[in-house]
C-alpha positions as CSV (number, residue, x, y, z in Angstrom):
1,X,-44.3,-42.4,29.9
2,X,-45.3,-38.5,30.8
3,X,-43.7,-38.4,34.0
4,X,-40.4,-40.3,32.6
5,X,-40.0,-37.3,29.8
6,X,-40.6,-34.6,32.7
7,X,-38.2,-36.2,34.8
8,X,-35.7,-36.3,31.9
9,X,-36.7,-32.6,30.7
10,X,-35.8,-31.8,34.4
11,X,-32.4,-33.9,34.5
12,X,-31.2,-32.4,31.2
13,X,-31.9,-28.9,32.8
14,X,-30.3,-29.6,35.9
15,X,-27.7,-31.1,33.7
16,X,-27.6,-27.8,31.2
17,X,-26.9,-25.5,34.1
18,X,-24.2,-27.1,36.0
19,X,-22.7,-27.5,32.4
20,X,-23.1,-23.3,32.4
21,X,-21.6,-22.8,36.1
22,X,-19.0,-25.1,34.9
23,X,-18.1,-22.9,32.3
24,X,-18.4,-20.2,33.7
25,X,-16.2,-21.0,36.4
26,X,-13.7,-22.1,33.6
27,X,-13.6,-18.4,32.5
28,X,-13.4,-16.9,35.7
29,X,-10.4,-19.1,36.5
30,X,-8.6,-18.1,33.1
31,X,-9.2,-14.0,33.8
32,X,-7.1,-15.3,36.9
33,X,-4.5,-17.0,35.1
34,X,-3.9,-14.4,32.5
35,X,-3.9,-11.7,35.7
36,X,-1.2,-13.3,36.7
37,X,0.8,-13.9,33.4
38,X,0.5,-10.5,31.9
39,X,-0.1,-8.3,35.6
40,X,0.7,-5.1,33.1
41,X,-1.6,-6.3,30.2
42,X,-5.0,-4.5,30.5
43,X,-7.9,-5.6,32.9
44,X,-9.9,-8.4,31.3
45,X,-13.7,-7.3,30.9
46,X,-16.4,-8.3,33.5
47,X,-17.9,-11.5,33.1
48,X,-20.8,-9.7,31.0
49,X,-18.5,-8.6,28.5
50,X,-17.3,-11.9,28.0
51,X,-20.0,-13.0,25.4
52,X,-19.2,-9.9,23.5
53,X,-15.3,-10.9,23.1
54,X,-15.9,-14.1,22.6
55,X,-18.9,-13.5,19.3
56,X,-16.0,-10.8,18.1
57,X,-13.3,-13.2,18.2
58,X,-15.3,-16.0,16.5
59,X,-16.3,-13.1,13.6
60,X,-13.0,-12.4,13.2
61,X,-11.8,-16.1,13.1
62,X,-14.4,-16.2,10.5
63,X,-13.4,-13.9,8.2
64,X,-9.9,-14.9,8.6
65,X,-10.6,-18.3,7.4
66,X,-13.0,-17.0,4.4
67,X,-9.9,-14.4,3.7
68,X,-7.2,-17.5,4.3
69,X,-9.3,-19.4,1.2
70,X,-10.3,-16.5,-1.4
71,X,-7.7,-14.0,-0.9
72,X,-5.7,-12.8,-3.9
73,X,-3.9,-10.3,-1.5
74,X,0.0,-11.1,-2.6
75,X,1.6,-9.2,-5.0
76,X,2.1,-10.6,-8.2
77,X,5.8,-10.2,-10.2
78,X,3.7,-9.1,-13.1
79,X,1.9,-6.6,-11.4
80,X,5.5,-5.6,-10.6
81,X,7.1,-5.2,-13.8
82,X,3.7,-3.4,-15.0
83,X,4.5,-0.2,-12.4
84,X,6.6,2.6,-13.4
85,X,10.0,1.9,-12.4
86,X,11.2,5.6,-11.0
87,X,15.0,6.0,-12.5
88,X,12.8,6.0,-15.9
89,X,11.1,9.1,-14.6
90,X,11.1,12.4,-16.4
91,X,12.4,14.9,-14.2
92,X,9.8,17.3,-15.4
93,X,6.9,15.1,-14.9
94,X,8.4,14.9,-10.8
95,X,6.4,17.5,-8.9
96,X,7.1,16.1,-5.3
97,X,9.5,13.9,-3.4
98,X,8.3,12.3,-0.2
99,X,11.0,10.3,1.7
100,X,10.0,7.0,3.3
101,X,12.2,5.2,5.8
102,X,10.5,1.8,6.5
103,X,11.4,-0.4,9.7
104,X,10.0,-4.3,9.6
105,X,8.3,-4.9,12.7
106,X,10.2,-7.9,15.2
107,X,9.3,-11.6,15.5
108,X,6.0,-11.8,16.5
109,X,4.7,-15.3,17.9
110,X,3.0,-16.2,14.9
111,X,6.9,-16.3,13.4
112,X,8.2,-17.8,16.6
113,X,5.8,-21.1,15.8
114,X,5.4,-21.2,11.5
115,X,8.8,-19.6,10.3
116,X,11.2,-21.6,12.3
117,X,11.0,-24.8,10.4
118,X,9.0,-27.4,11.6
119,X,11.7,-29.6,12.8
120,X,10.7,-31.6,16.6
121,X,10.3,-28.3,18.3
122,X,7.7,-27.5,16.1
123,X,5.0,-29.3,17.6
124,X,6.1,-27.8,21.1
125,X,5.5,-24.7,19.8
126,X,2.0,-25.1,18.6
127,X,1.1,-26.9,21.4
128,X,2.2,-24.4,23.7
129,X,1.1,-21.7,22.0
130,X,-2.3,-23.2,21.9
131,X,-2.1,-23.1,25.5
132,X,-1.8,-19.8,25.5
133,X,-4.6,-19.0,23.2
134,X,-7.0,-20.9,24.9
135,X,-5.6,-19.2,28.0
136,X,-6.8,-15.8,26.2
137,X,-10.5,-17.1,25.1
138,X,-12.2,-14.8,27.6
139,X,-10.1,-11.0,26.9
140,X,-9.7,-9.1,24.1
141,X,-6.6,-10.8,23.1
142,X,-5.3,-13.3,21.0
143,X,-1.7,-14.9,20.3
144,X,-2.4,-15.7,16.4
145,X,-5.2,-13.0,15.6
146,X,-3.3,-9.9,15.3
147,X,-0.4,-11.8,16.6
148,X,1.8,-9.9,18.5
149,X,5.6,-9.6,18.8
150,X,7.2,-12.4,20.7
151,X,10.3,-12.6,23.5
152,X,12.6,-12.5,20.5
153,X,10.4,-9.7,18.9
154,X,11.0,-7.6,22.2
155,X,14.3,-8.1,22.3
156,X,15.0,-7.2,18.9
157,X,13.3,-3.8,19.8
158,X,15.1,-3.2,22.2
159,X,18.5,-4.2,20.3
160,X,16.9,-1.8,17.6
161,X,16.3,1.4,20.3
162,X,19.9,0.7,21.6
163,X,20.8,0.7,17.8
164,X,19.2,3.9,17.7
165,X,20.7,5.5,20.9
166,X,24.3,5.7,19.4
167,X,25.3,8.8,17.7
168,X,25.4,7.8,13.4
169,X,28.6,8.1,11.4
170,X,27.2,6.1,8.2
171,X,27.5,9.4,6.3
172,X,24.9,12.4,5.4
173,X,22.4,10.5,4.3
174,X,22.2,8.0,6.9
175,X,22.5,10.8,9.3
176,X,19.6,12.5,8.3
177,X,17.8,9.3,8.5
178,X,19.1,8.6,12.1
179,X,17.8,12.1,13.1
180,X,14.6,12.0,11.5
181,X,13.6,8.9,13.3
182,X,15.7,9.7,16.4
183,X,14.2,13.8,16.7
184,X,10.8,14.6,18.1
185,X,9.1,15.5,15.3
186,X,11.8,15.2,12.9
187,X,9.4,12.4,11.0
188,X,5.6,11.4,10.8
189,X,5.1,8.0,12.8
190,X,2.5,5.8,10.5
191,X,2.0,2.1,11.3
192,X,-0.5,-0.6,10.7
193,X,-3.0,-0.9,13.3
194,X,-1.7,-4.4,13.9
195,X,0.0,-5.0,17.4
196,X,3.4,-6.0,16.7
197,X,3.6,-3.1,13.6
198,X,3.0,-0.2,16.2
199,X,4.7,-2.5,19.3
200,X,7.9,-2.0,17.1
201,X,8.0,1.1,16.8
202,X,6.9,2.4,20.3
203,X,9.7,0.3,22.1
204,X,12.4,0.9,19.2
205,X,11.5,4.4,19.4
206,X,11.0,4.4,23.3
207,X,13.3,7.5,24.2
208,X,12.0,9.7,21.3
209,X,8.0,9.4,22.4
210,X,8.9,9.9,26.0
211,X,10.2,13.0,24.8
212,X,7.4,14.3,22.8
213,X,3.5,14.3,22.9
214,X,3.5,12.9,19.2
215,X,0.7,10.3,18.2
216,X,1.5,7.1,16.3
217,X,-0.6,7.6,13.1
218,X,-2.5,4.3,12.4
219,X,-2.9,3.6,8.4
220,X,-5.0,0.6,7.4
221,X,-3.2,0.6,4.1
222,X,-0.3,-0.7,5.9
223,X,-1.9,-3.7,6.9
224,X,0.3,-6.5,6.3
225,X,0.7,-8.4,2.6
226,X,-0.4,-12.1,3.4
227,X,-3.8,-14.6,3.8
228,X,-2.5,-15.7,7.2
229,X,-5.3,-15.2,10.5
230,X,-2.0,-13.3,12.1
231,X,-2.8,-10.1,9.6
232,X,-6.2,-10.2,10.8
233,X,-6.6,-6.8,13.5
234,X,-8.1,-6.4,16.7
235,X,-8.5,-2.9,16.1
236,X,-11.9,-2.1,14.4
237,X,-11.9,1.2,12.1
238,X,-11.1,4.1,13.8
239,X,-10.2,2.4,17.2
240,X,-6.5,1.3,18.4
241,X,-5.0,-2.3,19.0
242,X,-4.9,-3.2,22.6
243,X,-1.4,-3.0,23.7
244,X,0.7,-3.4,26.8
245,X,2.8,-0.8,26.0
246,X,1.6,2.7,26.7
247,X,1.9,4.8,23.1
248,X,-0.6,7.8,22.1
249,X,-2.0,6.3,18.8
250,X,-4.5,8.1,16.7
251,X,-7.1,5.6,14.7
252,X,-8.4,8.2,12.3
253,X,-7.1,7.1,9.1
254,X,-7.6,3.7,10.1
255,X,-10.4,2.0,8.3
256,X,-10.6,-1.2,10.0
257,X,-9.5,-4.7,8.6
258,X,-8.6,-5.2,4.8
259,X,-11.4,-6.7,2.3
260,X,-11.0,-9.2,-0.1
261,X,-10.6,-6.6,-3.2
262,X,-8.6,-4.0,-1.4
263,X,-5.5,-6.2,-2.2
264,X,-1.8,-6.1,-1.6
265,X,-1.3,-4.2,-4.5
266,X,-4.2,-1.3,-4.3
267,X,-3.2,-0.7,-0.7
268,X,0.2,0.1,-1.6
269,X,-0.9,2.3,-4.1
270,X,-3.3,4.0,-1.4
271,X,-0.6,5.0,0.7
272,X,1.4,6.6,-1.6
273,X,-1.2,8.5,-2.7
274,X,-1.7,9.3,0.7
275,X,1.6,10.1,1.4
276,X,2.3,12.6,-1.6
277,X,-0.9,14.4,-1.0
278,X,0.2,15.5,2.4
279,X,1.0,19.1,2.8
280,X,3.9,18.2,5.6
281,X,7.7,18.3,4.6
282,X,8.6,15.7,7.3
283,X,9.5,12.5,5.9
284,X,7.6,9.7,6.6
285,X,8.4,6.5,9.0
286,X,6.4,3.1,7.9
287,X,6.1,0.8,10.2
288,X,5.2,-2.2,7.4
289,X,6.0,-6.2,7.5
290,X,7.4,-7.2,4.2
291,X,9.4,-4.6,3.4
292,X,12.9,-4.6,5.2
293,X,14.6,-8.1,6.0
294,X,16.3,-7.7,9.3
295,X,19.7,-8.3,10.5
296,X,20.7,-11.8,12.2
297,X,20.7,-10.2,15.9
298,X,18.4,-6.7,15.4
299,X,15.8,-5.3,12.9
């Protein structure tokens, strides 16, 4: 009976590691794969690293799922109606005026599979883009965390930055606007840290950063009004998103991913604090989801 439980101990080892190589050469086969899908995306880490990602992304998966369940994030129509509606304003107790123009970001794949009905090319979608995810276990990279924009999301950019390219004749107003975002420096660039936020806005506002050495500020009070594991960031606090696009970001106002009582409604509130408090004249540009509904074809 001894030597039968050795020999079984044995098998079951033998069996353990070539269930190890096997997975291992699994990995190494989907670093290919995505190589060759995305040859501009960034180098997938070294097979060391991979333990790393993967303990990251099952965190953040986590905390998605504990946010998707106990989150009170939206904002409520009462907590609406209880804010101060501005046209009731004094204009004596107005001490500063801080213009924002805010740009919704494009489709991003999470959008491309839940928000176009779930009619009989529903279930391609998921399945596909399950594909893709499990295409993306090994890399720092995920096509529902921090979901990023999808092929209709870059071409709405880019009908956006076309958009953008053509001189404005909307009136004074909407000429200012046009040459505050349109100007080097003509407007402070804030975004979420999330991909498809700061995606938007460096291929909408391709021609303008080649221009300029500006940075993209990053502001975690942006971070998108919703439960969803799509509003869940890649970028820790103080970092950058990964991004194929090359953009000069700046993480230092980013404070990492939102908590369960730093709602919807308190990070609003953040960021216009923020925003009046600074000393610049510039007007602001938010890159924000739920704030602009776009056109049929554009942003």
């Amino acid at each position: 009976r001894d030597r039968r439980s050795l020999v079984m101990s044995s098998l079951e080892l033998l069996a353990w590691a070539l269930l190890i190589l096997v997975l291992l050469r699994a990995l190494v086969s989907l670093e290919q794969i995505y190589s060759l899908l995305r040859p501009d995306a960034p180098s997938p880490p070294p097979l060391s690293g991979v333990p790393r990602v993967l303990l990251r992304k099952a965190a953040l998966t986590l905390k998605g799922a504990v946010y998707l369940v106990l989150s009170r994030d939206k904002v409520s129509s009462s907590a609406l109606r209880r804010t101060i509606d501005p046209a009731e304003l004094e204009p004596s107790r107005v001490t500063r005026e801080v213009r924002l123009i805010f740009v919704r970001h494009g489709e991003s794949v999470w959008n491309l599979v839940f928000n176009r009905g779930f009619g009989p090319s529903f279930l391609w979608r998921l399945l596909s883009t399950l594909l893709h995810e499990l295409l993306l276990v090994p890399v720092d990279d995920s096509a529902f965390l921090d979901s990023p924009l999808s092929p209709l999301g870059l071409q709405q950019c880019g009908q956006l930055a076309t958009f953008l390219a053509q001189p404005c004749v909307e009136g004074e107003v909407a000429e200012r606007d046009h040459r505050a975002l349109t100007t080097p420096g003509g407007a402070l660039l804030v975004s979420s840290q999330l991909r498809r936020a700061v995606g938007t806005l460096g291929l909408a506002l391709r021609s303008r950063l080649a221009a300029s050495d500006e940075p993209v500020l990053l502001h975690s009070s942006l971070q998108e009004i919703s439960r969803n594991f799509d509003t869940q960031s890649l970028a820790s606090a103080g970092g950058v998103p990964p991004l194929d696009t090359p953009l000069r970001m700046d993480g230092a106002i980013n404070a990492g991913n939102k908590s369960l009582s730093f709602t919807g409604l308190r990070r609003l509130q953040d960021f216009v604090q923020w925003a009046a408090a600074r000393q610049s004249r510039r007007p602001l540009r938010g890159l924000w989801a739920p704030c602009l509904s776009p056109p049929a074809s554009a942003l």
